[in-house]
N, C-alpha and C positions, 0 to 999 in steps of 0.2 A: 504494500500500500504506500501512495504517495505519502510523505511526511506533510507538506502542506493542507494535507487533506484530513490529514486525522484529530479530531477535537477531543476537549478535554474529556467531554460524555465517552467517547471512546476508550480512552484511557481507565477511567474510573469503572466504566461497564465493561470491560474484556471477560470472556466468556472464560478464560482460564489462563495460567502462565505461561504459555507456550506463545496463543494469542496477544497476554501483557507485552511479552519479551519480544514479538518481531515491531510492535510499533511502540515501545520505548526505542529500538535499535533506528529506527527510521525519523523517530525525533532526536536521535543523537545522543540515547543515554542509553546505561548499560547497567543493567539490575547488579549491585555487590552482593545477589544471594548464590548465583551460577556459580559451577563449577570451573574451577579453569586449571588449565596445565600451568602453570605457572601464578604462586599466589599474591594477591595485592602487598600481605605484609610478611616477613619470614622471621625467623628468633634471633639471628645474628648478621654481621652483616655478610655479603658475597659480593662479590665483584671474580669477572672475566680477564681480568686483567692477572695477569701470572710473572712470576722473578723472572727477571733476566740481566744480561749481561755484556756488556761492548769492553773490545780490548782494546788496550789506545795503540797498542803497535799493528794492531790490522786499521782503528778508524784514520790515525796518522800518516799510517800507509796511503789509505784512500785520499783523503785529503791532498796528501803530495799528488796523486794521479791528478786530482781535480785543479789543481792549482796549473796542470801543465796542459789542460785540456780547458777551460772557461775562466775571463777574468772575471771581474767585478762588473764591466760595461755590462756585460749580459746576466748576469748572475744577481747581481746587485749584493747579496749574502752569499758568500762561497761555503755552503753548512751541509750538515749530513747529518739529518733528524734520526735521533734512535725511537725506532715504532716499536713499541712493542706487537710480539709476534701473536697476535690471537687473531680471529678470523674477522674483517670486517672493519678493521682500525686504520688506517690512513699513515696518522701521524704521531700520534698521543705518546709518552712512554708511560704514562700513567693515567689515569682516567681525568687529571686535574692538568695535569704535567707535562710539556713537551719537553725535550732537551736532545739539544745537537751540536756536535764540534763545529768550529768554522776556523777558517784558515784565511790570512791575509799578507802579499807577500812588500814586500821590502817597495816602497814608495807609491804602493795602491792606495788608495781610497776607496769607501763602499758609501755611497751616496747616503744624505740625510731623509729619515722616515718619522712617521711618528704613529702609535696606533692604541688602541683602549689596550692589551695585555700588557701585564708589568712583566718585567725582565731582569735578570742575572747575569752578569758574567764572571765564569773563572778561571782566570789565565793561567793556563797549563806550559805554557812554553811562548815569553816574548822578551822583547829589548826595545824600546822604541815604538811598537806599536800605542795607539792613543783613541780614547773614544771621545767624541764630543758629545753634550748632551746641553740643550737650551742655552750653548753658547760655552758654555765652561769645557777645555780641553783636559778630561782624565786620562792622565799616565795608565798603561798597562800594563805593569808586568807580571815577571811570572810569582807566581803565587795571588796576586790580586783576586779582590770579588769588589765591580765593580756594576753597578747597579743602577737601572734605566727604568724609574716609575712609566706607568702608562700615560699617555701623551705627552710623553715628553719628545722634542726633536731629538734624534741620535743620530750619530754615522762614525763610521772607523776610517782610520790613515794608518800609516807606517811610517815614522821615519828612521829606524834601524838598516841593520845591513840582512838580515838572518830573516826567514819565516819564522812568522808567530801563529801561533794555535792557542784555540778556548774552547770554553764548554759553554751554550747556552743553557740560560733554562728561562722555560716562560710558564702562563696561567691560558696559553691559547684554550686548551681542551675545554677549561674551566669558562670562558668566554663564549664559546661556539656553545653551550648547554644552556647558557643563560641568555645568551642572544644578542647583547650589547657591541655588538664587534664594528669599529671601525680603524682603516689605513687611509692614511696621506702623504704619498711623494712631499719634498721641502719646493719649493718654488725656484729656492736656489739651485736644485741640485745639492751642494754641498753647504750644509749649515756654517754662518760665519763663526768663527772660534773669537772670543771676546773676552774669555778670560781663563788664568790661570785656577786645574781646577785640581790640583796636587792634592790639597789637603781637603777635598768636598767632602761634606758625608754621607756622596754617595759611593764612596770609594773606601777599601778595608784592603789598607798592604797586606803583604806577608810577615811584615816585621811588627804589625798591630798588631795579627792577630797573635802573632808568637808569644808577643810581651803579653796579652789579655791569658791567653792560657797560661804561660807561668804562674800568674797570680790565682787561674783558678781551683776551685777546690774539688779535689775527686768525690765522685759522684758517691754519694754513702750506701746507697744502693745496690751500687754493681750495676747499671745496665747500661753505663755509658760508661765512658775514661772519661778525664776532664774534660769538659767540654764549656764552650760559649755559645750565648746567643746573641745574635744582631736585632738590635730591634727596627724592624723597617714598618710598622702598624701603621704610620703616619703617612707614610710614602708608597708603601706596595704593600697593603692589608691583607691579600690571599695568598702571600707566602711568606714561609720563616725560615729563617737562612742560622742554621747551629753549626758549627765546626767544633769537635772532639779529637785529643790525643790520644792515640792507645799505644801503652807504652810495650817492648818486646814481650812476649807471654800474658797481655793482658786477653780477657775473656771476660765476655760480659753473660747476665742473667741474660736468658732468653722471657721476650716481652713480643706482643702485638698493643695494635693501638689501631684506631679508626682514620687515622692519618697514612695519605700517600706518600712516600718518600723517596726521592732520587739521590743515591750518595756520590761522589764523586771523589778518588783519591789523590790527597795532595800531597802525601809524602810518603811513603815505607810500600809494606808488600801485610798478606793476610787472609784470613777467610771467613766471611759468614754463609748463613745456612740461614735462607729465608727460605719459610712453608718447608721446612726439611730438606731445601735444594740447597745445597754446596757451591759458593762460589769464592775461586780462588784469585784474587784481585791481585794490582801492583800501579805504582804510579800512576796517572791521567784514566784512568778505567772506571767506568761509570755505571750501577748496577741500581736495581730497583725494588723498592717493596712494598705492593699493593696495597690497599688496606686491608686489616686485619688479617695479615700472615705475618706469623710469626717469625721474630728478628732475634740474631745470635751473632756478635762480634768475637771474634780472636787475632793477635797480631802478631805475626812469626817476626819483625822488627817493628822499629819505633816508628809510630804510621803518625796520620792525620787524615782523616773523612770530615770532609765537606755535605754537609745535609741540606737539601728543600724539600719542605713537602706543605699541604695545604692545612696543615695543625690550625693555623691561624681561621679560617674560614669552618673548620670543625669546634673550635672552642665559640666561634660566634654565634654560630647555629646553635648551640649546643647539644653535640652531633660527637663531642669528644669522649674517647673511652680508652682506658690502657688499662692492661691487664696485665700482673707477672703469671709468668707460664713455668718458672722452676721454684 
């Protein structure tokens, strides 16, 4: 039956459920009494999204290919997005998360953009590379996490002699579910640089973060090494950016939590075991843990991991939940 055509008497007199159910379906509602293969609400959470894992001496690899095959005029980002591998995913690493190397070589530019997702970078290998953002030129280098709220202008340069490499990470996933998405080219092409932006806060040396962890205090708990967090709530609300040292032979409790999380390694070698999977990391390698699977650190040398995940958007909702699992 047409839906225009069916009134309210209709509805209210239906001869029986079968009857109710095809012209509720035809006015666009859908009875919550039906049976379904899949149910509205479940006990914990699930997600499709599964660990995985990028090795920086296969993505570096590629990257050097790409760098000798596409510059920047056409590429405008020379990056190599990690998908995670489930069926039907595009881009994402994480259901909230995207994150992907990019590479920029010795006196390139990558033109100015600006769009609603906020943004990370962690410089895994530069000298000389430099990001602009709203005018102010950040230094890059390696060790850096330098940091591009949503609409803001950005663009990268190089002035070193050496290729440099990063890790992006963005909230695109998180954007495309909620719908707010907008991109804009700069008019200039290349944003004008207007000021020195060495000490911005949007910018966290290597030598910051070194000195912030000295001073911090191990986690009494066990489920982290020392660790810091940045506070960017002000600036990029839907991600939290922690960095932790795990010192040789450390090992953490194993924990889950309702938070997506992409680690990224900045110093040493090691292994966690998300959802019971084994992943043996080392330098620039970037691995991921879904929510609610379960998370286990150990560090065969003196590491440093790099963490984003949407914690901050989970405590706002409040949608957050950690559980110890040992």
């Amino acid at each position: 039956m047409d839906g225009a055509a069916i009134t309210s008497d209709d509805l209210a007199n239906a001869p029986d459920l079968d009857t109710l159910t095809e012209r509720l379906a035809a006015k666009g509602m859908t009875p919550g009494w039906i049976d379904r293969d899949e149910p509205i609400l479940w006990p914990e959470p699930k997600t499709a999204f599964t660990p995985a894992h990028w090795k920086w001496t296969e993505c570096r690899a590629a990257m050097d290919g790409a760098a000798r095959l596409i510059d920047t005029t056409l590429a405008e980002r020379r990056n190599l997005i990690l998908r995670n591998p489930v069926p039907g995913n595009d881009i994402a690493t994480a259901r909230t998360l995207v994150n992907a190397y990019q590479t920029i070589l010795p006196g390139e530019t990558a033109r100015s953009h600006r769009h609603a997702p906020h943004a990370l970078r962690v410089i895994l290998e530069s000298s000389g590379a430099w990001s602009v953002v709203n005018g102010d030129k950040h230094p890059m280098e390696t060790g850096d996490i330098v940091l591009t709220p949503g609409q803001s202008w950005h663009g990268h340069g190089h002035d070193g002699d050496d290729q440099a490499y990063w890790l992006d990470g963005l909230d695109v996933p998180l954007v495309h579910l909620v719908e707010p998405m907008f991109v804009e080219g700069h008019p200039d092409g290349m944003e004008r640089i207007v000021r020195d932006g060495s000490n911005s806060p949007f910018r966290f040396t290597w030598e910051m973060t070194q000195a912030n962890l000295d001073k911090a205090e191990d986690d009494p708990e066990g489920f982290y090494g020392r660790h810091i967090h940045y506070d960017t709530s002000d600036t990029m609300p839907t991600i939290g950016i922690t960095v932790q040292r795990l010192e040789s032979g450390f090992r953490s409790r194993r924990y889950r939590s309702t938070a997506n999380t992409v680690y990224a390694v900045m110093q040493g070698e090691g292994q966690s075991t998300i959802d019971g999977q084994a992943i043996d990391w080392s330098f620039g390698d970037t691995f991921v843990a879904p929510c609610w699977k379960s998370i286990e650190h150990q560090a065969t040398g003196d590491s440093v991991l790099f963490a984003m995940s949407d914690e901050p958007v989970m405590r706002f909702c409040k949608y957050w939940k950690f559980e110890a699992l040992d």
